[in-house]
N, C-alpha and C positions, 0 to 999 in steps of 0.2 A: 797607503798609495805608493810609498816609497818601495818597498818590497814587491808592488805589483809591479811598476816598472824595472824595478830589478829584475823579478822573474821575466821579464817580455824582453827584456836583454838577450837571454840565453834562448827564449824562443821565440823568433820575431814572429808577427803576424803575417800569413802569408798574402804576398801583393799579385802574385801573379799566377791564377790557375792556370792548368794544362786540357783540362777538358771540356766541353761543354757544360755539364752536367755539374762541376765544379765552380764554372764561371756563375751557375743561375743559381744556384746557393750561393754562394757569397751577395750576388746580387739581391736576393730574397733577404738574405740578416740584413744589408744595408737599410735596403729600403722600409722593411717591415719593421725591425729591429730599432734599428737608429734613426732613421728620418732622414735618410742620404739618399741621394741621387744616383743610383747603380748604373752612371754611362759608363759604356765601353764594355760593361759586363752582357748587357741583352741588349738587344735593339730600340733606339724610342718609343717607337709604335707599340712596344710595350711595358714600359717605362708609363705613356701617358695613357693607358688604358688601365694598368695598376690603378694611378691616378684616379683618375673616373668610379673605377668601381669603391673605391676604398671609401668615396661617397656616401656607396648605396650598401656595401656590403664590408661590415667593419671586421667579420670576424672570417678569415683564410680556410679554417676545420669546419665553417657550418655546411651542412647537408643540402647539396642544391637540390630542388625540389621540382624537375621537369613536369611542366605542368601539362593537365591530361587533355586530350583532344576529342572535343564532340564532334560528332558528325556535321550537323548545321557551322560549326568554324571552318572545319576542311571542305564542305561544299564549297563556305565562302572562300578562302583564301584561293583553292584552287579555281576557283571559277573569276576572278579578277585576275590572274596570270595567267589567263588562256594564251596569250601572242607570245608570253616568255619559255613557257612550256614548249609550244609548237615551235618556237626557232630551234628550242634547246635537243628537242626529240634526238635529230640524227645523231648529233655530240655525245650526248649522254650514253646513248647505246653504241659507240666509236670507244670511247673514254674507257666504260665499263668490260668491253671484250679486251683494249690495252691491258687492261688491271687485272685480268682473270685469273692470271698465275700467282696474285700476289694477295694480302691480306687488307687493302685501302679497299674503303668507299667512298662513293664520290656523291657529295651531295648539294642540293640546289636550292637556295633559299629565296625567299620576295626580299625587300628592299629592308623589312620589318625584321628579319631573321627568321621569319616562318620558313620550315624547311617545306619544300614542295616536291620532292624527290631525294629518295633515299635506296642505293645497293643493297638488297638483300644479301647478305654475305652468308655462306654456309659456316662459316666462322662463328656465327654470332652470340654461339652460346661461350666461346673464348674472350670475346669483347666484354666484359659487364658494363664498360661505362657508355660505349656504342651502342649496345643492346638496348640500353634504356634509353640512349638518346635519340638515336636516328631513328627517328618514325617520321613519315608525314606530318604534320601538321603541330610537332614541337615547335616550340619560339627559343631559340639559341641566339638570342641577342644578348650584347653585352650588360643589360641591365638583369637580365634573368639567370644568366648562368657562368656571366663573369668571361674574364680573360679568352680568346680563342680568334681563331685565324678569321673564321666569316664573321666573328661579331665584332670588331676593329676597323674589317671593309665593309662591314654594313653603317660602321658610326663615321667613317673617314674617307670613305670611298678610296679607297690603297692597298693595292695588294700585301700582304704579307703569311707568313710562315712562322708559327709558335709551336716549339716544343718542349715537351713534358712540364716541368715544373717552371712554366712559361705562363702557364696556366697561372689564372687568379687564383681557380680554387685544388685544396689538397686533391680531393675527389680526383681530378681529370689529371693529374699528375703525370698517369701512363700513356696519354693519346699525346700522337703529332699529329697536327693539321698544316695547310697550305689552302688560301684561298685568292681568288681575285674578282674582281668587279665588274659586273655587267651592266651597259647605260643605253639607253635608246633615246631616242630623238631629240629629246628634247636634253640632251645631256643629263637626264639625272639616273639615280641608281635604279636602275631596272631588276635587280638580283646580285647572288652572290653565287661562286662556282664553286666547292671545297671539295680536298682529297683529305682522308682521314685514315688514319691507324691507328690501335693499342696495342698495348705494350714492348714496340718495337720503334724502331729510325724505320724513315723512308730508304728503299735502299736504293735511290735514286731520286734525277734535282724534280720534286713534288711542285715545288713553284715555277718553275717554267713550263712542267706539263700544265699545270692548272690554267696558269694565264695564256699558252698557245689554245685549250681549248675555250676557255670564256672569249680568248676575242674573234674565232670563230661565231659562236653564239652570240655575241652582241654584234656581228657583222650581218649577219640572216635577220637579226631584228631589225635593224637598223633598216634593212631594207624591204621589209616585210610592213614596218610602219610609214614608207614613203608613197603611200599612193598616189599624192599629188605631187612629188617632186622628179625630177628629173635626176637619176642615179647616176653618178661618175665614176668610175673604177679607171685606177689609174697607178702605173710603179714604172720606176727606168727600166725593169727589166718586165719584158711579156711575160716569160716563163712565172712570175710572183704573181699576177693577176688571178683571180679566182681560191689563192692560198690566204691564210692568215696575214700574212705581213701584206697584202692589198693594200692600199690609200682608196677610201670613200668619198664622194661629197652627198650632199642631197641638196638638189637646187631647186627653189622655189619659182613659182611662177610669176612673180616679179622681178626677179633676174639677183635675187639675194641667196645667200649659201645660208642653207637651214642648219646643214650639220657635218660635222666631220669626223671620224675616226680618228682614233691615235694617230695610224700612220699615214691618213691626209695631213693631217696637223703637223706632221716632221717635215713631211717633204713641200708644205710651204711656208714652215717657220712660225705657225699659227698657235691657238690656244683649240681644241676641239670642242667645248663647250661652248653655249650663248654667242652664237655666229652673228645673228641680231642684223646689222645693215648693213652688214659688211657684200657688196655686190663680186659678182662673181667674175666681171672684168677686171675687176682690180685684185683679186687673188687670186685668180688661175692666168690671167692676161688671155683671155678669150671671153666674145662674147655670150647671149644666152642663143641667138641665131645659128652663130657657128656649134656649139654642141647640139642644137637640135637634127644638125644636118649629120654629125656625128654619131647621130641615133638609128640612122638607119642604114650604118654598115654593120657587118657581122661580127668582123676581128676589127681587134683593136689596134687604132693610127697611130703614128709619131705626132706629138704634140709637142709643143715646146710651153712651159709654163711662165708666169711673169717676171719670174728670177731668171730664165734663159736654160732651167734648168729641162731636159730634155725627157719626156716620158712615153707612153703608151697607154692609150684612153681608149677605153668604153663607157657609152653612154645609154642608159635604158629609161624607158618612161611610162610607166603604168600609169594611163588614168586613175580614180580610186573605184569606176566602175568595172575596172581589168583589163581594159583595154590593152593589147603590147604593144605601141605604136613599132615599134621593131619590123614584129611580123607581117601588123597591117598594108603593110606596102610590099611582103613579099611578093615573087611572082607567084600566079594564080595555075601555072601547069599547062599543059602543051592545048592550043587553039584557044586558049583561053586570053581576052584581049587582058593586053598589060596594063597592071595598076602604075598612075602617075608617080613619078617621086614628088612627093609633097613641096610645095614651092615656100612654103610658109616663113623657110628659113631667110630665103632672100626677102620675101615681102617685109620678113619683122622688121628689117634694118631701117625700116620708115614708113608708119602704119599714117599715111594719112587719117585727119580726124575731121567732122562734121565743120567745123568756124574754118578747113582748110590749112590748119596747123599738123607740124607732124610731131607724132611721140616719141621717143627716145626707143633706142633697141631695146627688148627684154624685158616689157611691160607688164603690166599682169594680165593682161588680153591673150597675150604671146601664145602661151602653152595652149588657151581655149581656143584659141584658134587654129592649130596648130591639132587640136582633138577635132576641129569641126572639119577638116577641111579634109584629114588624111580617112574620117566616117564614109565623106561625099566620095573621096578616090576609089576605099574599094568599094562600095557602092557600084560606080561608074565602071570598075575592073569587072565586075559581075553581072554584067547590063541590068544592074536594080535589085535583082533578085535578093533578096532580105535575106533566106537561109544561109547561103551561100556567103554573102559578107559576114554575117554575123559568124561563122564557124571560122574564115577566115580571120576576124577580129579580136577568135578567143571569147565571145560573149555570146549572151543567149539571144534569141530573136526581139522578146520582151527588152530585153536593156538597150537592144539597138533601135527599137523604136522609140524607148522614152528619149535616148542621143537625137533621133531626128525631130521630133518633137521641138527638142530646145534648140536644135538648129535652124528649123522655122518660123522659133519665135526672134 
């Protein structure tokens, strides 16, 4: 021992790599080697995903063994992500024409790791480790195939970015990935967004395009799944409206905030997940009255929110039978008598009740009423005539009668 630290004298061990590629070896001997904790060398999100796996999979050189996909699975898996798929459509095919010049795919998993879309790359017989992986209906989760960018965000809900020998196993050694998280309504993970390449760097930041497109796609879900809520889009600047970096809410018909995006969540200092009772006067400092009356302008107001901080709001409200109450109230076109603006908003503010008590603003009656009343307007905009409202309503004749139906029960 005395001679080995003699010799480690004249050649110290080296503390401080220059490369990447030099930092994840060293990291690698530490960790695997000695039982050291490789901070500062790789990120923690894969530090404790090492972790994890070294669990279920003790030995780094074994052969991972992507498991094969039957038909009846991929019926299944893709047929319980129909809403993720269909928000994700336009994205995907945006995403993909971006990447066209380059050698990434970009792939799209359920919450499970099931991949449920995957880039055909002309590349692919260059890829071997892609080639065998990205198919439909592989499971790339962390317990199946170790270390990797979607299966980290599918166990941690957290975006991140692993490359090369970032990887658990030797096998994937050559692929960079970047992925990020998609959540829908109820805050939990709805999918995984991943860009992927072999045996090259991104030549370009792979995690910021990833996470600009998934919050696109969790932005369409989010509102794709609100039929009964009242939708908020709202930024200090107009011009952000309708883009990525939007603020969301979705407000219940009790006058409570169901759900918020990330960038709802900034811009009122919030948590976006598990909204629960939180009422929507007290975090936006408006009532549920006043945004309904905010529903049926075009462009989006100056609002001022409960911090005093100062925004620009739109408000939409799809019944979950489709109704737009938006449009419903449009004008009906030239001799044609004007549809009422819906009064509902003033009336909420104090819904007398049968014992001659009144209820509080933003009740759960609110919004139903508020569907029943603006049915009866254009109705009355269309002296009756059923087709004609119904076409204006956005719905078929059929849904607008089972609507009247319940209105005179």
């Amino acid at each position: 021992m005395t001679h080995a630290l003699r010799s480690g004298a004249h050649a110290p061990r080296q503390l401080f790599s220059t490369t990447p590629a030099q930092r994840v070896a060293m990291a690698r001997q530490q960790f695997f080697e000695e039982g050291l904790r490789p901070s500062g060398l790789v990120g923690e999100a894969v530090i404790q995903s090492w972790m994890r796996c070294r669990r279920t999979h003790a030995d780094t050189r074994h052969p991972v063994a992507f498991d094969p996909v039957t038909p009846s699975r991929l019926h299944s898996a893709l047929g319980r992500n129909r809403e993720l798929l269909a928000a994700a459509s336009a994205e995907l095919q945006a995403m993909e024409a971006a990447l066209a010049g380059t050698d990434c795919r970009v792939l799209l998993t359920d919450s499970d790791g099931v991949m449920l879309h995957v880039t055909h790359h002309p590349m692919a017989p260059r890829q071997p480790v892609l080639h065998r992986t990205a198919r439909v209906g592989v499971n790339i989760a962390e317990h199946m195939v170790g270390t990797t960018a979607p299966g980290i965000v599918a166990s941690t809900g957290q975006a991140c970015t692993v490359s090369g020998a970032e990887h658990y196993f030797d096998l994937l050694r050559e692929v960079h990935c970047a992925a990020a998280p998609i959540r829908d309504v109820h805050g939990r993970l709805a999918g995984v967004l991943d860009l992927s390449v072999e045996g090259q760097r991104f030549g370009f930041d792979a995690g910021s395009m990833v996470g600009l497109y998934a919050t696109t796609i969790e932005n369409r879900l989010l509102q794709a799944q609100s039929g009964a809520h009242l939708v908020l889009r709202f930024q200090a600047s107009p011009a952000l409206l309708g883009t990525p970096l939007e603020a969301l809410a979705g407000i219940a018909a009790d006058g409570t905030v169901a759900w918020l995006n990330d960038a709802g969540a900034r811009l009122i200092g919030r948590l976006p997940a598990g909204a629960g009772e939180r009422r929507v006067d007290e975090l936006l400092g408006h009532d549920l009255p006043s945004l309904l009356r905010l529903g049926g302008r075009e462009a989006a107001q100056p609002m001022r929110l409960a911090s005093g901080l100062g925004v620009w709001m739109q408000a939409r409200l799809h019944a979950a039978d489709g109704i737009d109450f938006r449009h419903a109230v449009a004008g009906t076109g030239p001799g044609a008598p004007a549809a009422r603006t819906p009064a509902v908003a003033d009336d909420a503010t104090q819904t007398n009740t049968d014992d001659g008590s009144s209820s509080a603003p933003g009740s759960a009656e609110t919004l139903r009423e508020h569907s029943r009343k603006l049915v009866a307007d254009t109705l009355d905009a269309h002296g009756g005539n059923v087709s004609r409202a119904a076409r204006q309503l956005g719905i078929s004749r059929g849904t607008l009668y089972r609507r009247l139906r319940g209105i005179d029960r």
